[in-house]
Steps between C-alpha positions, in 0.01 A plus 500: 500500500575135527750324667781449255665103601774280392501162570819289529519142575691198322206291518245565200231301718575761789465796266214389374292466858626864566434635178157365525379607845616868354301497245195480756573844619472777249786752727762286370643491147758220370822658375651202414541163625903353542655179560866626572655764761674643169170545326373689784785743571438592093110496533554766810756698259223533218187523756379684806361296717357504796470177642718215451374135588874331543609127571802434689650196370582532124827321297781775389367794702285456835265799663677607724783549235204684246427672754852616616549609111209747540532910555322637819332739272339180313412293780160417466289323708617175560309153626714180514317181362728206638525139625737630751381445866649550828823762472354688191169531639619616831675744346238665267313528844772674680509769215142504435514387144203307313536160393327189400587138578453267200261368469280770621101526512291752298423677844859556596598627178197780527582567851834607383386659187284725750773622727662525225286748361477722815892503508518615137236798614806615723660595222847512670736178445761616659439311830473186236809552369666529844362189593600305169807611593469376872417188336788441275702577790346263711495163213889608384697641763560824286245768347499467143687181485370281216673143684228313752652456816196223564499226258133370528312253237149404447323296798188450315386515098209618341333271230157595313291194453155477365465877600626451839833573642696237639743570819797251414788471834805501347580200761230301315696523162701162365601589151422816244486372133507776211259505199531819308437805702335260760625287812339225620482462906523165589376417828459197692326318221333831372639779267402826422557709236638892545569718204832599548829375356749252679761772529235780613407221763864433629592821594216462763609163627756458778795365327588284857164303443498482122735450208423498125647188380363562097361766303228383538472410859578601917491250780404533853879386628422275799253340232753353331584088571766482257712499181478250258743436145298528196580470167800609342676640833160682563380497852110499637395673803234238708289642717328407862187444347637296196547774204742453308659858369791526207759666613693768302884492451505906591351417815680210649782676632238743726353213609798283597599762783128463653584108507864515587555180275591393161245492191 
């Protein structure tokens, strides 16, 4: 009987290595693939499933909160696929929960995929479920709670490029710049580009290090050299390393309290 799995994760790139390091082993079957929390609390309505492959860090619903939203008596499986480090990880540790840390090699994800396996021959989750509910105890401050006590971004992005994947710091980031359901990373005289939309990428960004200034554009703040009039009572934002970035009337006010001064 195979392995019936549900893969959730924001990032089609991310879904797409998982999905195809499954298909490798013929135990596991694909119930569906999701890009939302929402999706998955419907696909688990509509499905059994047995394992559940489950990122952490989504916009609208996060997986802790999918998670929270999930029946003991569904509980499947569950291995966390996350750019968190540090707290989060020391956590799935404590309560012996699986995880991998993007980005992740094929011989960690099969080294998890094969304990996983020997846990599923148990056949009893009810230990799991104690310890998802440990867990959501431990990150909120109250079982079952759906608010993060811990507010924690993205430290380091993963790009694809020529077949590889890219480890991008956060730290290294100047400016984002949309194009479609793409971002471009700009980088100390570099960019790279990540299939994912501006807004997607925000929600991962710490709002004290970066503000979106356009719709089609986020900053690195202490990037920033200074504001300059353009035309027709427009303003342009001009960067440390010379960019020059347009401004958006919607945005100036956020950005005026990071400056504490008059646009």
């Amino acid at each position: 009987m195979s392995i019936r799995t549900l893969i959730v994760d924001d990032e089609p790139l991310a879904r797409e290595g998982v999905r195809l390091l499954l298909e490798k082993d013929p135990e596991f079957s694909i119930v569906r693939e999701c890009g939302s929390g929402s999706q998955a609390l419907e696909s688990l309505k509509q499905h059994t499933v047995d394992l559940l492959f489950l990122d952490i860090q989504m916009p609208e619903m996060n997986g802790f909160e999918v998670l929270s939203h999930i029946p003991g008596a569904k509980m499947p499986v569950v291995i966390f696929v996350t750019a968190y480090d540090q707290f989060a990880v020391q956590a799935f540790k404590v309560h012996a929960l699986d995880y991998l840390l993007k980005p992740f090699s094929d011989k960690e994800f099969y080294d998890v995929l094969n304990h996983t396996k020997e846990f599923l021959k148990l056949k009893s989750l009810e230990p799991l479920t104690e310890r998802l509910s440990d867990l959501l105890f431990d990150m909120n401050g109250k079982r079952g709670d759906t608010k993060a006590k811990y507010e924690q971004y993205v430290s380091r992005i993963a790009v694809s490029s020529k077949g590889n994947i890219i480890l991008v710091p956060v730290e290294e980031i100047d400016w984002v710049e949309a194009a479609d359901y793409y971002v471009y990373l700009h980088t100390k005289g570099k960019s790279h580009i990540l299939r994912e939309t501006l807004s997607t990428l925000e929600e991962k960004l710490n709002p004290d290090q970066f503000i979106r200034i356009h719709r089609s554009s986020i900053v690195r703040i202490d990037m920033i050299q200074e504001i300059r009039p353009f035309f027709e009572g427009e303003s342009v934002v001009m960067m440390k390393d010379g960019t020059k970035l347009k401004l958006g009337k919607t945005y100036k006010q956020k950005l005026k309290k990071f400056l504490h001064g008059d646009l």
